[in-house]
DRENMITI-870923 format. One record per residue (C-alpha): residue number from 1; z, y, x. Coordinates in nm, 2 decimals, decimal comma. Layout:
# residues N
{NUM; {Z; Y; X}}
...
***
This chain:
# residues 218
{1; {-9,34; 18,59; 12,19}}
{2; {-9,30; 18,51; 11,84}}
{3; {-8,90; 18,41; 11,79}}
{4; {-8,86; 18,08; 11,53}}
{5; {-8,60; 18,11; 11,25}}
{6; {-8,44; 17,87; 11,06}}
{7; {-8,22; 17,99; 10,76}}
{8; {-7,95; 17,85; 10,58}}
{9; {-7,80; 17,99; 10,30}}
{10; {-7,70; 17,77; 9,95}}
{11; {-7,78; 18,12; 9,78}}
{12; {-8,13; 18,10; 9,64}}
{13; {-8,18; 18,47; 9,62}}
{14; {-7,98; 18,53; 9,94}}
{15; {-8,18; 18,25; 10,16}}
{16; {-8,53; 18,40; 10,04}}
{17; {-8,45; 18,73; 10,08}}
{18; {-8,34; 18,74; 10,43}}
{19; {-8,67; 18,52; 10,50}}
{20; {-8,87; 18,79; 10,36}}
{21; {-8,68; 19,03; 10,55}}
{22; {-8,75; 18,81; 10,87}}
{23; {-9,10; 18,69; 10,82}}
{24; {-9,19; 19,05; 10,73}}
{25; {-9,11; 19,08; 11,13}}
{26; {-9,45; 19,08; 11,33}}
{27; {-9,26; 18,87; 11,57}}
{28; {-9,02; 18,67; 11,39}}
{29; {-9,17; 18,36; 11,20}}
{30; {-8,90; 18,16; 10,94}}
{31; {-8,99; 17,77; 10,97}}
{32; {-8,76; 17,61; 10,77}}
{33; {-8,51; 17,70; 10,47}}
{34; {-8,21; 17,47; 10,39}}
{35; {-7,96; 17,52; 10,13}}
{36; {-7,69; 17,33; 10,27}}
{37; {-7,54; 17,22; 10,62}}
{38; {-7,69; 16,88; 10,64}}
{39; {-7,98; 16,98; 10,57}}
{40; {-7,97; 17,28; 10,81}}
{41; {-7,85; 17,07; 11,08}}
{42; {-8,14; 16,82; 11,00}}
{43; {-8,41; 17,04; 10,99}}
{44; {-8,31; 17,21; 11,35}}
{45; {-8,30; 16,91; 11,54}}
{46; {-8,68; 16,86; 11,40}}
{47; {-8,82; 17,21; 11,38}}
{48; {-8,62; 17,31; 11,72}}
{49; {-8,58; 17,68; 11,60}}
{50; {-8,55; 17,96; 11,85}}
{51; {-8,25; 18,10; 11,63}}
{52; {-8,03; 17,99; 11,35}}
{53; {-7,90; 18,23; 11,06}}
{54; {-7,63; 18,00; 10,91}}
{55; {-7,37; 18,14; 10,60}}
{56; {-7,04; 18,05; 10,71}}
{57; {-7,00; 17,90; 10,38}}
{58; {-7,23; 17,60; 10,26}}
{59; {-7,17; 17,29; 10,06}}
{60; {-7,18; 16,94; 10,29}}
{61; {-7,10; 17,12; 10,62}}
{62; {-6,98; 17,44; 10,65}}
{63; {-7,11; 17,69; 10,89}}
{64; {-6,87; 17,61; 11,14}}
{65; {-6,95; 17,28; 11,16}}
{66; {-7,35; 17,36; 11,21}}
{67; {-7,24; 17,53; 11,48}}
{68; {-7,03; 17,29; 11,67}}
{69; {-7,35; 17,03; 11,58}}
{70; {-7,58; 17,27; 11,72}}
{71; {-7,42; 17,48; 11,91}}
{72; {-7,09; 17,33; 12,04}}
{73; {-6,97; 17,18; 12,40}}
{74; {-7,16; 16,91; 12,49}}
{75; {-7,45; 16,97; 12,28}}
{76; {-7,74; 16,89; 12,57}}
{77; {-7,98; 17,16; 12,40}}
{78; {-7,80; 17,38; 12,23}}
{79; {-7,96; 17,60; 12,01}}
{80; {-7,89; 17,96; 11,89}}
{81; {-7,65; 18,03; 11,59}}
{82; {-7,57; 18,36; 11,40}}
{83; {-7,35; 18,31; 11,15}}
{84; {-7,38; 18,55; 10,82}}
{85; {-7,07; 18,62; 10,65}}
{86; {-6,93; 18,85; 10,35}}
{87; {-6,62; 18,87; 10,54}}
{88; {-6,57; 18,98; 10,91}}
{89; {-6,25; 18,83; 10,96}}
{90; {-6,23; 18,56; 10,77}}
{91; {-6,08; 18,26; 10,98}}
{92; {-6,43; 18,05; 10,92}}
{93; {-6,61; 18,31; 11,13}}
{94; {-6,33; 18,31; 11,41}}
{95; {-6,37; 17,93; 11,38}}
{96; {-6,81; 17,95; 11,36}}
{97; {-6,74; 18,17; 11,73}}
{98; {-6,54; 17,95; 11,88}}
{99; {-6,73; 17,63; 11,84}}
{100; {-7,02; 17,82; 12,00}}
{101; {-7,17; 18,11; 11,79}}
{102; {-7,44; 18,33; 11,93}}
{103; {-7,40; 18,59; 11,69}}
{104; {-7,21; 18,74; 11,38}}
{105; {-7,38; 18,93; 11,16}}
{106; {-7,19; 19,08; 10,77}}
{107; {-7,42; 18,99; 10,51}}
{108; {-7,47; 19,38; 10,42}}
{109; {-7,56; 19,47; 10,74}}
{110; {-7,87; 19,62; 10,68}}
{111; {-8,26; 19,48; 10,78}}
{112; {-8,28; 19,67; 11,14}}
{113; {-7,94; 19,49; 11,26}}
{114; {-8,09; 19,18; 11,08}}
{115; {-8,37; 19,17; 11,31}}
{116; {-8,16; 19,33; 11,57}}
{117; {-7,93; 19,03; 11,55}}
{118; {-8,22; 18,78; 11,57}}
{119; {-8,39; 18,88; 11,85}}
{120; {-8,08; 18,91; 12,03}}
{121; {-7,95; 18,56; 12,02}}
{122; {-8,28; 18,48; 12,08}}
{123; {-8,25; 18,58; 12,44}}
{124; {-7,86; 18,54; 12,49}}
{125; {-7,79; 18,91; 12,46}}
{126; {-7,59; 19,08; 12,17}}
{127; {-7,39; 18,86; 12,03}}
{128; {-7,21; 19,06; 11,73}}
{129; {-7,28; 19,39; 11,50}}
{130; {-7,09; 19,68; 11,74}}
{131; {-6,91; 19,80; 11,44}}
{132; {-6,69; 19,49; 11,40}}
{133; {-6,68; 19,37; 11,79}}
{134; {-6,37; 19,50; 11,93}}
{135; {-6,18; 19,47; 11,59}}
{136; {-6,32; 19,09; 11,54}}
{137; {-6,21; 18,97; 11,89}}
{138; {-5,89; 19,18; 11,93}}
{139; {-5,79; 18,95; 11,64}}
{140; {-5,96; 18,62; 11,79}}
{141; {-5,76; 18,69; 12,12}}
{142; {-5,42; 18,82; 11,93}}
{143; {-5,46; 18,49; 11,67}}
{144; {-5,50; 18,25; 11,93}}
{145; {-5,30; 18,28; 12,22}}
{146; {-5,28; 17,93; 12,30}}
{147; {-5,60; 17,96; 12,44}}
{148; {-5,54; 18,21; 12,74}}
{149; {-5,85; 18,21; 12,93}}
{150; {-5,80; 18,09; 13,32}}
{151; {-5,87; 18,31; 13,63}}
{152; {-6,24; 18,39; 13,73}}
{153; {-6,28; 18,11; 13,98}}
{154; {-6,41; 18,42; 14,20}}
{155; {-6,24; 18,78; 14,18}}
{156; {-6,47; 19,01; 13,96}}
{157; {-6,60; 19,32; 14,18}}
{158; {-6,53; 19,65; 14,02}}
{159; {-6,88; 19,67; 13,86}}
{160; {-6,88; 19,29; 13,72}}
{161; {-6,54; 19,43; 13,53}}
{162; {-6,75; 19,77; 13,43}}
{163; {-6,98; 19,56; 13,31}}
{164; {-6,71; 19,27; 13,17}}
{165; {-6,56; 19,60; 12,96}}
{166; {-6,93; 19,66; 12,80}}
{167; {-6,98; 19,36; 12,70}}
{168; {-6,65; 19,33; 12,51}}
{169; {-6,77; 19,63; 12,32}}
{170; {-7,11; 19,46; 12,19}}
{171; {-7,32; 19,65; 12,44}}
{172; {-7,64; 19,46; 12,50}}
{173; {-7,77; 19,43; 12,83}}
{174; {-8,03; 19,73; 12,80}}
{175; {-7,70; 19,98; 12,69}}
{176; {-7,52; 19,83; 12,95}}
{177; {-7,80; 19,95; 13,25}}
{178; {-7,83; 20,28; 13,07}}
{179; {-7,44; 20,36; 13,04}}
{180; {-7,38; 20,26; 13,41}}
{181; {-7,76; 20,36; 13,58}}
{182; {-7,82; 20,06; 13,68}}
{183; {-8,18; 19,87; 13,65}}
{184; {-8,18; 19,60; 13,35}}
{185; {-8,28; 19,28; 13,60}}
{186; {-7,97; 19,40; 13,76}}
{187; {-7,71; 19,41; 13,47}}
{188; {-7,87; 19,10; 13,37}}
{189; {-7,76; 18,97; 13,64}}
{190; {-7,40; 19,09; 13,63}}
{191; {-7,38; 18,93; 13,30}}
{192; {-7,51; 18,56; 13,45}}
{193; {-7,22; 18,63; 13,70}}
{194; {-6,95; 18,67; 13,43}}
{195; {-7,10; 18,37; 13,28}}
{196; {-7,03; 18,19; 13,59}}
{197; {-6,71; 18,33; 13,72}}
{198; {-6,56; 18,27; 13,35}}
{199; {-6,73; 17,95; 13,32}}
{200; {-6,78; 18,11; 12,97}}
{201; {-7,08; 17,96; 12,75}}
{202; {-7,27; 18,27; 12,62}}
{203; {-7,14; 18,66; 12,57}}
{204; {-6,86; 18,59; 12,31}}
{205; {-6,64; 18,37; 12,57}}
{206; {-6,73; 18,72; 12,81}}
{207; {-6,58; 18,95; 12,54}}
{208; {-6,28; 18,70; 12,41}}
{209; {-6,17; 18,69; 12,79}}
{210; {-6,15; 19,04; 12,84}}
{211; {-6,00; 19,08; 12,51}}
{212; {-5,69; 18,81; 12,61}}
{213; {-5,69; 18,96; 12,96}}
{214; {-5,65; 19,31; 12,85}}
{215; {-5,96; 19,43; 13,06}}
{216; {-6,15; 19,57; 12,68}}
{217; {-6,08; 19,90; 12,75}}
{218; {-5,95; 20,16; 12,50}}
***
């Protein structure tokens, strides 16, 4: 399945050159371009993208609020957002996450975790670049403790927190059967159980909970 992109970037040579990157992708097909968040936000609701690669900083709307338009509670359809950053803590990109972020992704990250990053919001599954996870949302959870995350409205079993502690570590859902020997249907299902228990949205409420719980591991 070919996965639809939509990037927005108010960098000319920044916006084309990640299309390139993505459209060189035998699976991955750019439909639109927009250079600023209106236009972003205008061009998903009528393209209806598979994934969005927004900057976190644009001219009109910012990044944060393409996400909370796309992306946000409440939204009916919601539709995949990465944000791109130069910064992996700057307080836009905690902001971007919390209004409903699929993915975080530093703007130097490479092409493979490019691609890697696109696929994966694609289909729900890693949601930020492993080497910033667990340093990114310790500082979401220590920054905003207001926040606290309720109980599960079900106790976890011991392999839903097993699997609770992967996921706060940017494990996708393939690592996650191979680390724990499990089947990928069923740690795919483990992860839809989280979702419920936590009543979290997508894999970033997952980690942030475990982060403000303490259950991240070491």
């Amino acid at each position: 399945m070919t996965v639809r992109v939509l990037v927005a970037d108010d960098q000319d040579l920044v916006r084309t050159g990640l299309s390139m990157i993505l459209d060189a992708q035998p699976d991955i097909e750019v439909v639109g371009q927009a250079a600023d968040g209106h236009a972003a936000v205008d061009l998903a609701h009528r393209l209806r993208p598979d994934v969005c690669l927004v900057d976190i900083q644009m001219p009109g709307l910012d990044g944060i609020e393409v996400t909370r338009l796309l992306a946000g509670r409440g939204v009916p359809d919601p539709i995949a957002v990465v944000v791109i950053t130069t910064f992996d803590l700057d307080e836009y990109v905690h902001g971007a996450l919390r209004a409903g972020a699929r993915g975080f992704l530093l703007k130097d990250a490479g092409q493979a975790l490019l691609v890697q990053a696109v696929h994966a919001a694609a289909v729900g599954d890693a949601l930020i670049a492993p080497n910033v996870t667990r340093r990114l949302l310790a500082t979401l959870a220590g920054r905003d403790p207001s926040s606290r995350r309720i109980q599960p409205t079900e106790p976890l079993t011991d392999r839903e927190e097993e699997v609770l502690t992967l996921v706060a570590r940017g494990r996708t859902n393939a690592e996650i059967a191979a680390e724990l020997y499990i089947g990928l249907t069923t740690a795919k299902t483990h992860v839809a159980s989280l979702l419920s228990k936590l009543g979290a949205r997508n894999r970033v409420e997952i980690a942030m909970w475990a982060y403000d719980t303490g259950r991240a591991g070491d």
